[in-house]
N, C-alpha and C positions, 0 to 999 in steps of 0.2 A: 504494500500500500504506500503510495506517494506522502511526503510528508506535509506537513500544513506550509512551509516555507515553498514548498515546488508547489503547489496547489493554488498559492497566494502568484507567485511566480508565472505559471500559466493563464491564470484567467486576467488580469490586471494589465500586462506587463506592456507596457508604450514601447520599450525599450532593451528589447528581446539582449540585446551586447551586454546589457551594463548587469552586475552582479545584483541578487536581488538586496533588499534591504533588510534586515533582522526583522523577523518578528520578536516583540515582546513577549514573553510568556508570562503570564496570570496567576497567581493565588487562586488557586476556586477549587473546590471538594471536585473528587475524584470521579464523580457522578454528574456532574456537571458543567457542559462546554458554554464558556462566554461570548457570546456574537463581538466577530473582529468587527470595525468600521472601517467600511469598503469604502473609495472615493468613484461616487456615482458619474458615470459616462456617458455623456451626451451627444450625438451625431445629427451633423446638421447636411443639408446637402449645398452647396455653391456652385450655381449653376450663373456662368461668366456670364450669361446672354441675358437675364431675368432683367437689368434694368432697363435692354435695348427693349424688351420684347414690352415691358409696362410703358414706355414711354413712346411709343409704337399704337397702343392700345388706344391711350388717352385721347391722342392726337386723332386716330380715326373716328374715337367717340363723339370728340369734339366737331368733326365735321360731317358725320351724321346727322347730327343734332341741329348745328345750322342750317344746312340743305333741308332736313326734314321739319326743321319751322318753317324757313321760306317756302315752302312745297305745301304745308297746313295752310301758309296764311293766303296763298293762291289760293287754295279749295274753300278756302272759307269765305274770299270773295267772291268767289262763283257762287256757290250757295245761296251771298245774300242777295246778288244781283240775280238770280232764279227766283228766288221770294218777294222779289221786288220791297226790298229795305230801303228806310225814309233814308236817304242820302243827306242830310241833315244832321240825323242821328254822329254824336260826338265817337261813337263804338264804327260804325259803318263808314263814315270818313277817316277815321285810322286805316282801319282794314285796306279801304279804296287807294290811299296814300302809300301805304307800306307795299302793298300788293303791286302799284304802280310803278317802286322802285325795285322791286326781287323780281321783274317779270321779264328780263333777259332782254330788253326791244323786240319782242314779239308781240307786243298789243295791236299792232296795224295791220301783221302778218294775213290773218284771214280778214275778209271782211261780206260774210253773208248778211242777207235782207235784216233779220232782227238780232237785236243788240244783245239779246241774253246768250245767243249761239255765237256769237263774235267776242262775247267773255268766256263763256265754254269754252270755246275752243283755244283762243291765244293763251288767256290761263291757265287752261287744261294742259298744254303743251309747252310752256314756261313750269310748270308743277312737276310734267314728267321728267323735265330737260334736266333738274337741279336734284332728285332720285338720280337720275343714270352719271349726272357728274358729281354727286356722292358715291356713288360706286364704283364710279372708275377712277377715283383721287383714291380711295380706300385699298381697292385692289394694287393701285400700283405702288402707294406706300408699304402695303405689308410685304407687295413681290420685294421690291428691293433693298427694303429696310432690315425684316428679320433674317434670322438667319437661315439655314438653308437645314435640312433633315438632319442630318448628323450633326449634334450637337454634342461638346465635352461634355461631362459631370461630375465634378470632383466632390469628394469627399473630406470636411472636414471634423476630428473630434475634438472637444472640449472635454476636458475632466475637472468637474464640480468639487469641490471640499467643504 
């Protein structure tokens, strides 16, 4: 049977070269083994890529989020201009305003008999335009920003006391 010093030796050892260090032996009745205190080991994983790939993330988040307000606040102008909304209204003239400026110069683009189908559609097609150039900014940040399939992972331990 292995002795407690090779036993301490094997399961702990950082430092397979270096000699182990004495154990202290205990006072304790003959019937009775004292729990040694082990210094608890902690593994963490460090993966080099993790800040690229969060900062990668953020960054598409963020232009999601724009494109798909400006994309809301187009359909929400069509909407109110389908409902026919008092254009007065302090809510309805933001809309009309904002919508006016995120709508790519495609307001004159179509222009059929009634006005609600000449917002349909300009807006409808400024709405789609700023979706697909959210997708394609997103797409080609993550092509060439993260990293590629093979990724390192290294491993490092900490030992707690």
């Amino acid at each position: 049977m292995a002795s407690r010093q090779e036993w301490e030796r094997t399961r702990l050892d950082l430092n397979p070269a270096d000699d182990p260090a004495p154990v202290a032996e205990s006072v304790a009745p003959a019937d009775r083994v004292e729990p040694v205190a082990h210094p608890m080991v902690e593994s963490e994983v460090v993966d080099s890529q993790a800040r690229r790939v969060r900062v990668v993330r953020t960054v598409c988040t963020i232009i999601n989020l724009v494109c798909g307000l400006f994309a809301v606040v187009l359909g929400l102008h069509i909407v109110l201009v389908m409902f026919e909304a008092n254009p007065n209204n302090g809510f309805a003239s933001l809309v009309e305003s904002f919508s006016g400026a995120v709508s790519l110069g495609l307001r004159g683009l179509f222009t059929p008999d009634s006005a609600k189908l000449q917002v349909l559609f300009n807006d409808g097609l400024a709405a789609i335009a700023w979706l697909v150039i959210a997708g394609a900014l997103t797409y080609a940040i993550r092509q060439f920003a993260l990293p590629g399939p093979r990724r390192t992972v290294s491993y490092r331990r900490h030992v707690v006391r």
